[in-house]
C-alpha positions as CSV (number, residue, x, y, z in Angstrom):
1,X,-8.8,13.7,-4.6
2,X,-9.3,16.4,-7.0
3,X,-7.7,16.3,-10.5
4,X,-5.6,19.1,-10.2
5,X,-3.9,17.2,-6.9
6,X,-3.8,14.1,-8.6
7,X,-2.2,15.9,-11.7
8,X,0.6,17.6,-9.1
9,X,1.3,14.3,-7.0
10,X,1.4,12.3,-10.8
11,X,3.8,15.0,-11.7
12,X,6.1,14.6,-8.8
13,X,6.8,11.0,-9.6
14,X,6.9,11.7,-13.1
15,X,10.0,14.3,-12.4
16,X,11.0,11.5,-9.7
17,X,11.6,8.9,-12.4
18,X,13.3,11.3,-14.9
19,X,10.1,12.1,-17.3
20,X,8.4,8.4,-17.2
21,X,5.3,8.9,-18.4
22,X,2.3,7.8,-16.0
23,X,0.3,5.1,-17.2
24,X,-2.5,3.5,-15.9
25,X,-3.0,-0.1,-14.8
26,X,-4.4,-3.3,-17.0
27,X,-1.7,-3.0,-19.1
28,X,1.1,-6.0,-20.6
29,X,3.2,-5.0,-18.0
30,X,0.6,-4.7,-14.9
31,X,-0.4,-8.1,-15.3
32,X,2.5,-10.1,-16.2
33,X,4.1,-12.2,-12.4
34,X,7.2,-10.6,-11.5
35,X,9.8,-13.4,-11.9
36,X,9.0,-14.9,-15.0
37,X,5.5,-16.2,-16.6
38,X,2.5,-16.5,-14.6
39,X,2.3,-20.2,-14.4
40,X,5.6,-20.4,-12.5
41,X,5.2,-18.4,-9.6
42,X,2.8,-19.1,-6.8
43,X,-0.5,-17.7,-6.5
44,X,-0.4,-14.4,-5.5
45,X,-1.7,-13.1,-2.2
46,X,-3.4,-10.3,-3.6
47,X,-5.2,-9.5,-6.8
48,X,-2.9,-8.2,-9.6
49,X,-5.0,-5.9,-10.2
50,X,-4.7,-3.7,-7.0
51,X,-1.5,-3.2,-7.7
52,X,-1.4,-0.3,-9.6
53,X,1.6,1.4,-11.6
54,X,2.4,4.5,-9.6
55,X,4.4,6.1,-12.9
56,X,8.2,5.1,-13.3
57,X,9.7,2.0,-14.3
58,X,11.7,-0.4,-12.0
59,X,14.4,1.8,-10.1
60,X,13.1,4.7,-12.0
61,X,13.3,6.1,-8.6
62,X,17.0,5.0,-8.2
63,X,17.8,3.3,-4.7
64,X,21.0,4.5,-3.3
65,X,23.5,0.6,-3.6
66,X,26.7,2.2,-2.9
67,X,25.5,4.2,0.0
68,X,28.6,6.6,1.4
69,X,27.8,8.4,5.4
70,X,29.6,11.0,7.4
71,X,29.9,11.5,10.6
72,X,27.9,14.1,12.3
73,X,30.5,16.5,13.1
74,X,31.0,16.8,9.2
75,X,27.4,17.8,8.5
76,X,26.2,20.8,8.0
77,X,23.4,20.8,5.9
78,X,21.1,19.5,8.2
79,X,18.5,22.0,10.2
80,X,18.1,20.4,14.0
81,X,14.5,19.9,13.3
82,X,15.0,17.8,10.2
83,X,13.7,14.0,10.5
84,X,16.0,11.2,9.7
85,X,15.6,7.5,10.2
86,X,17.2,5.7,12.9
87,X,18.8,2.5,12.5
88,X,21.1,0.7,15.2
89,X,22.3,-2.9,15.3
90,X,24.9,-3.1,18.2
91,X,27.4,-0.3,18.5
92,X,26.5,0.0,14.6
93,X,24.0,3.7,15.0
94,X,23.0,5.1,11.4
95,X,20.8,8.2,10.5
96,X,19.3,8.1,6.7
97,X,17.8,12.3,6.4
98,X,14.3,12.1,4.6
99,X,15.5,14.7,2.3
100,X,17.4,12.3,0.6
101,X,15.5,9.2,1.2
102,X,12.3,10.8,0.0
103,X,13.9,10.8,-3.5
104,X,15.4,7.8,-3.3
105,X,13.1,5.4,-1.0
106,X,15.4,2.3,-0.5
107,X,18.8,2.1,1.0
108,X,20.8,-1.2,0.2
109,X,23.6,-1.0,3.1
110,X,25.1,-3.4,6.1
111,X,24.5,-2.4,9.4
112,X,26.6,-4.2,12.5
113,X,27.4,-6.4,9.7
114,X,23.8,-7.3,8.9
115,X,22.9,-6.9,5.2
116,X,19.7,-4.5,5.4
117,X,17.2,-2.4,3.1
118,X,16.0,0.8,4.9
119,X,13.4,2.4,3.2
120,X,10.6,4.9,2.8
121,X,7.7,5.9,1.4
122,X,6.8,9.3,1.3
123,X,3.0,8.2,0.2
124,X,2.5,6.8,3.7
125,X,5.2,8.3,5.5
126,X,6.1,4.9,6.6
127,X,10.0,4.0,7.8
128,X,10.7,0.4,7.2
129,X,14.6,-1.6,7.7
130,X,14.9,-4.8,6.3
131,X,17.3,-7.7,6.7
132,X,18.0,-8.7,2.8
133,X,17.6,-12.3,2.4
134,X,19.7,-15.0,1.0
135,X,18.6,-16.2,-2.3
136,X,20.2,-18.8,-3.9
137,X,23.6,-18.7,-2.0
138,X,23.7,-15.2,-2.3
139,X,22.5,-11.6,-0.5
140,X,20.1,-9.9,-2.1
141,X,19.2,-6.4,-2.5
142,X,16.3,-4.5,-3.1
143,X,14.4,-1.9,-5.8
144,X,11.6,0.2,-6.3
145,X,9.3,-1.7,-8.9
146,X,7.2,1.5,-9.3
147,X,4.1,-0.3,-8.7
148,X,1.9,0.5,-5.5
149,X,-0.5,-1.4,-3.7
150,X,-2.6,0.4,-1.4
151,X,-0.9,3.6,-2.3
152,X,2.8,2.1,-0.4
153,X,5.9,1.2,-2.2
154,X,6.2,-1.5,-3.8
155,X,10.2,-2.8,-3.6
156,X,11.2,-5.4,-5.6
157,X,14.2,-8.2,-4.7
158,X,16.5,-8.1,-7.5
159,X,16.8,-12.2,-7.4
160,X,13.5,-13.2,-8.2
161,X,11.9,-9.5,-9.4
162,X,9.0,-10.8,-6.3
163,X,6.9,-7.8,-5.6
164,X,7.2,-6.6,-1.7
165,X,4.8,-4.0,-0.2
166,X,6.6,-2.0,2.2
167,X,4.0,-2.2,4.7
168,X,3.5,-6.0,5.1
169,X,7.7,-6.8,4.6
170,X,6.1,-9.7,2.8
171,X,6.3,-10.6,-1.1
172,X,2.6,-11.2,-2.7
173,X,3.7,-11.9,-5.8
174,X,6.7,-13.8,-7.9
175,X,8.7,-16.8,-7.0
176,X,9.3,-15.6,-3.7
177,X,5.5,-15.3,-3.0
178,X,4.7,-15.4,1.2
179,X,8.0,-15.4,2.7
180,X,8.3,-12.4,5.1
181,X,11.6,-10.0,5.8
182,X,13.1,-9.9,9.3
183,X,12.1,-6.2,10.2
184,X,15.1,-3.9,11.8
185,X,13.7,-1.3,14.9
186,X,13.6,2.1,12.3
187,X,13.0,4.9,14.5
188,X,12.1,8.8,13.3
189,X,13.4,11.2,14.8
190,X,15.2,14.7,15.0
191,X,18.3,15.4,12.8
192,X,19.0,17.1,16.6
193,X,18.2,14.2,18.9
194,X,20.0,11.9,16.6
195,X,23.2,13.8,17.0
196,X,23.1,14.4,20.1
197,X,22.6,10.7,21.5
198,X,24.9,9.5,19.0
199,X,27.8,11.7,18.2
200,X,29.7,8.6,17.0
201,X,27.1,8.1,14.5
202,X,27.1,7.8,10.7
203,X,25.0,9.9,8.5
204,X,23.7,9.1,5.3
205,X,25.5,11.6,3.0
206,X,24.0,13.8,-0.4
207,X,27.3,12.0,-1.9
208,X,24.3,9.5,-3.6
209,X,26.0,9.0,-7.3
210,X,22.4,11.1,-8.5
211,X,21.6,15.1,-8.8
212,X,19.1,15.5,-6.9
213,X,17.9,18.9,-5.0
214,X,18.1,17.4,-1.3
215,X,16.5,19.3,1.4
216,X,13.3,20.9,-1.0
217,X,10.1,18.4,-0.9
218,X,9.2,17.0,-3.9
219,X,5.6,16.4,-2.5
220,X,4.9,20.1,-1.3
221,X,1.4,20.1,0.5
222,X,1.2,16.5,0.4
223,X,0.3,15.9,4.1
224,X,-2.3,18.4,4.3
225,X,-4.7,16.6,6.4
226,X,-7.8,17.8,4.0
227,X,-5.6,15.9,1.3
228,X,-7.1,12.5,0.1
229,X,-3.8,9.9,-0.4
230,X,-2.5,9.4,-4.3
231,X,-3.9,6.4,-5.9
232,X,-5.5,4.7,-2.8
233,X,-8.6,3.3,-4.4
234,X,-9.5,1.6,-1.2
235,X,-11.9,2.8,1.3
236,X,-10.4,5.2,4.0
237,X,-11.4,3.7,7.8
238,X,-13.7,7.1,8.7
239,X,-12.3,6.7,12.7
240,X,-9.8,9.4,11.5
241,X,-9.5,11.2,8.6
242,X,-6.8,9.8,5.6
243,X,-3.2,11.5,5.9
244,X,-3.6,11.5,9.9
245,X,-0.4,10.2,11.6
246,X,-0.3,7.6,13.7
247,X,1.9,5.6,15.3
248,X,1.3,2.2,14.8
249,X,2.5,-1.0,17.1
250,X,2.4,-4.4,16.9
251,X,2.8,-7.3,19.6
252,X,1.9,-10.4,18.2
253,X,-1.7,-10.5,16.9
254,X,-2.4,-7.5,18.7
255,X,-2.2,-3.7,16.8
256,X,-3.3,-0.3,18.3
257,X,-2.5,3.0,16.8
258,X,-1.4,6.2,18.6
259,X,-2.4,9.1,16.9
260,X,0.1,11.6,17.0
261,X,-2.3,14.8,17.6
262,X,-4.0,12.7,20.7
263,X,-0.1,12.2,21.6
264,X,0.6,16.0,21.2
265,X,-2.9,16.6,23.6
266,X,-1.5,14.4,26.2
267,X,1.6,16.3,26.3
268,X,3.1,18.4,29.4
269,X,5.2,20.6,27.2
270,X,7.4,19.4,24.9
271,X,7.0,15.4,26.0
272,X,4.2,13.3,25.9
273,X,4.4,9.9,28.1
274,X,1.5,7.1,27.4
275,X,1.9,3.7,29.4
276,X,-0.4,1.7,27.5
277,X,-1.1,-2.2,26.9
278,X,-0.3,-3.8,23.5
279,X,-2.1,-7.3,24.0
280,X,-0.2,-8.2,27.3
281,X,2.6,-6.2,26.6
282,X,3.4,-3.1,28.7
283,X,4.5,-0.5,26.3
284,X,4.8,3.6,26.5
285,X,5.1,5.6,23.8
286,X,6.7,8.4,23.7
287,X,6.0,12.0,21.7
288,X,8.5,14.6,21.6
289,X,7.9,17.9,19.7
290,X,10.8,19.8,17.6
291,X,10.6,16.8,14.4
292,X,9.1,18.8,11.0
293,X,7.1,17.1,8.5
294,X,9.5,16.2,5.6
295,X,6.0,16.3,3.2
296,X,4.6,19.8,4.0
297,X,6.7,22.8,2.5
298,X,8.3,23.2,-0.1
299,X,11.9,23.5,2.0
300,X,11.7,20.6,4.8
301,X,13.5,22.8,7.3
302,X,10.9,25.2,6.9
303,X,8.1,22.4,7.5
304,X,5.8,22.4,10.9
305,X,6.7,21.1,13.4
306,X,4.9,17.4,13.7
307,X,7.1,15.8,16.5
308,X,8.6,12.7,16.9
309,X,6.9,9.8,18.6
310,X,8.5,6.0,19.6
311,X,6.9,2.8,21.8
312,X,9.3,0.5,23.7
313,X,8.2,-2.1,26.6
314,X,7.4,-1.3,29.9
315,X,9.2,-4.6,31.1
316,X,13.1,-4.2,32.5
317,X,14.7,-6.5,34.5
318,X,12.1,-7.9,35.3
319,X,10.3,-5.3,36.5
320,X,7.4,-3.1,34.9
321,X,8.2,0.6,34.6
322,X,5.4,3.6,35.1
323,X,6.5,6.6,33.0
324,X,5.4,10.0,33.0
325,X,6.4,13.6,31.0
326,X,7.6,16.6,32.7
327,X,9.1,19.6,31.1
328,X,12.5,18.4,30.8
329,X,11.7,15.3,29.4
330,X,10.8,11.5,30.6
331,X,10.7,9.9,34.0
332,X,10.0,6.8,35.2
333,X,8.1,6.5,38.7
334,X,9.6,3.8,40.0
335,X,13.9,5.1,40.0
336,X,13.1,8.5,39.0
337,X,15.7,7.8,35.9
338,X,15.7,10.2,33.1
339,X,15.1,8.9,29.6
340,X,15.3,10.0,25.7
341,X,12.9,9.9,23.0
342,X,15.4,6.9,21.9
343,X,14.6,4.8,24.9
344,X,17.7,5.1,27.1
345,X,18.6,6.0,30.4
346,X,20.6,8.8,30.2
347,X,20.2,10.3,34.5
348,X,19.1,8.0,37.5
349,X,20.1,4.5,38.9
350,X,19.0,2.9,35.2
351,X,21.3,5.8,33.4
352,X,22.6,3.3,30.2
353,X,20.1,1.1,30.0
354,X,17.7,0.9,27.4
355,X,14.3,-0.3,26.9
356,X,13.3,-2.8,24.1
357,X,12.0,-1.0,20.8
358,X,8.4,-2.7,20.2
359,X,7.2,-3.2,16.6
360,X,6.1,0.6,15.6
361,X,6.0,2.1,12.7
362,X,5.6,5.9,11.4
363,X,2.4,6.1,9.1
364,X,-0.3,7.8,7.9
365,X,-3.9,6.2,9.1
366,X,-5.4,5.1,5.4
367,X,-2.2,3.2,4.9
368,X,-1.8,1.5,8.1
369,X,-5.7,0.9,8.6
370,X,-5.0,-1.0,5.1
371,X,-2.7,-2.8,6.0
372,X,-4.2,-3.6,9.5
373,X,-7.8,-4.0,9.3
374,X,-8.4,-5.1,13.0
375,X,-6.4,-2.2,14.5
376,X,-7.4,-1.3,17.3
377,X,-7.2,2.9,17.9
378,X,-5.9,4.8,21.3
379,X,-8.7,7.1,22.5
380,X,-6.2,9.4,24.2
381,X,-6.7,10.1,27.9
């Protein structure tokens, strides 16, 4: 990265976390074990070292803890194209807008009366919910530590002060060292799609407790895919270039990414279908365009248009659906049934039903290549 980018990005989170100044790492503070002193945590699961202060302090970038939603009739400062992250837990359907989560990163809320921690980091592009964990007899929540580690967001649970990476929903360091989160399907999509499948929604409102200007992009350019990542001193797996998106799914030991411009290649207008194998699961993944980038211009609405892309199983009912894109959307071969980008049924003799979200994430490749070494990558096709 040059120095003037790395000067604009360290600028960016500077102004994020109200004027912090940036320091570098190997300081008191980088090396200390969240938690307490050294000697009473675990051993970490990665070297200290790598993780690297990213600029502000500990909730420097303030999570929103007393988050208040609207429902989507009510909002209007929303363009259709706008992404948001999907969250549903029963009858329980949320949307959290990127142009406020990409100032704020972590969401402490309760969803279908689960306690969870949606959150997101605009580094990696990379959508995460979270069931919050008991510690202790009670729930806890979640911050940002300002630390990174492999350029991702390093959250921090406010118990034990154990260091998180987004990415892995795993603490590496502190007290709470090796215990994993129970993740929560967390779906990008439309600000269009998500209203119009769930009308009865809630949506994250700009009512956050902070003045912030929602809707502008603090990370203008960011995405640019001739833009190495911020502080990612690792090497970039050269199979695609850094700040490529992917789509990235998981089913059991097995991992494949769908990159979203093979995705866009496949497509038959605005849809792209891909029945596909994950392990032994049957999986398609689905691409819809009309979903801007929220880390390209300066105004999100007036980002390019990147799509939105989802993987669910194959499997329903015993039975092993065949999919394909037309024009008007998704069919599967076998009932001619009609389905959304969300994975439901919406015409046909399956209209209602919906297929099971797999394990996929939003990110971009040097992040999830990281994080997943032995990723396999879809060849398109």
């Amino acid at each position: 990265m040059t120095d003037k980018r790395v000067l604009a990005v360290a600028g960016v989170i500077v102004a994020l976390g109200f004027g912090v100044l940036l320091v570098g790492c190997g300081g008191e503070d980088e090396t200390r074990a969240p938690g307490g002193a050294a000697d009473e945590a675990p051993e970490p699961l990665v070297d200290p070292s790598e993780i690297v202060s990213g600029g502000p302090p500990p909730d420097g970038i303030p999570p929103i803890d007393e988050p208040q939603f609207q429902p989507p009739s009510e909002v209007t400062w929303l363009d259709e194209q706008e992404p948001v992250i999907v969250v549903q837990i029963g009858e329980d359907t949320r949307a959290y807008p990127l142009q406020i989560m990409t100032w704020h990163e972590i969401v402490n809320d309760e969803v279908g009366g689960k306690p969870l921690s949606v959150t997101f980091c605009p580094l990696c592009n990379t959508a995460y919910a979270f069931v919050r964990p008991e510690v202790d007899g009670d729930i806890t929540t979640f911050g940002t530590s300002g630390k990174l580690y492999n350029s991702n967001l390093v959250m921090y649970d406010r118990a034990t002060e154990s260091y998180w990476p987004q990415a892995w929903g795993k603490a590496v360091m502190g007290p709470l060292t090796g215990t994993e989160l129970e993740r929560v399907p967390a779906q990008i999509v439309s600000w269009g799609d998500f209203r119009s499948a769930f009308p009865e929604g809630l949506v994250l409102s700009r009512d956050t407790g902070h003045e912030r200007d929602y809707g502008s992009n603090p990370y203008p350019g960011y995405d640019d895919i001739d833009n190495p990542p911020f502080l990612f001193d690792g090497e970039v797996d050269g199979r695609l270039t850094a700040v490529e998106r992917v789509l990235g799914v998981e089913a059991g030991d097995h991992v494949v990414a769908f990159p979203y411009f093979r995705l866009r290649e496949s497509a038959q207008g605005p849809w792209a279908a891909v029945n596909s194998e994950v392990g032994e699961e049957p999986v398609v993944v689905l691409w819809k365009a009309g979903t801007v980038s929220a880390l390209d211009s300066e105004t999100i609405a007036q980002s390019r248009d990147v799509g939105a892309s989802a993987a669910f199983s194959r499997s329903i009912d015993g039975r092993t659906l065949t999919f394909r894109a037309v024009e008007s959307g998704v069919m599967d071969e076998e009932t001619g049934s009609t389905w959304t980008l969300l994975g439901k049924a919406i015409r046909g003799p399956l209209a209602g039903q919906e297929l099971r979200a797999m394990d996929a994430h939003d990110s971009f490749w040097f992040d999830w290549a990281a994080f997943h070494p032995e990723t396999e990558l879809w060849s398109g096709g």
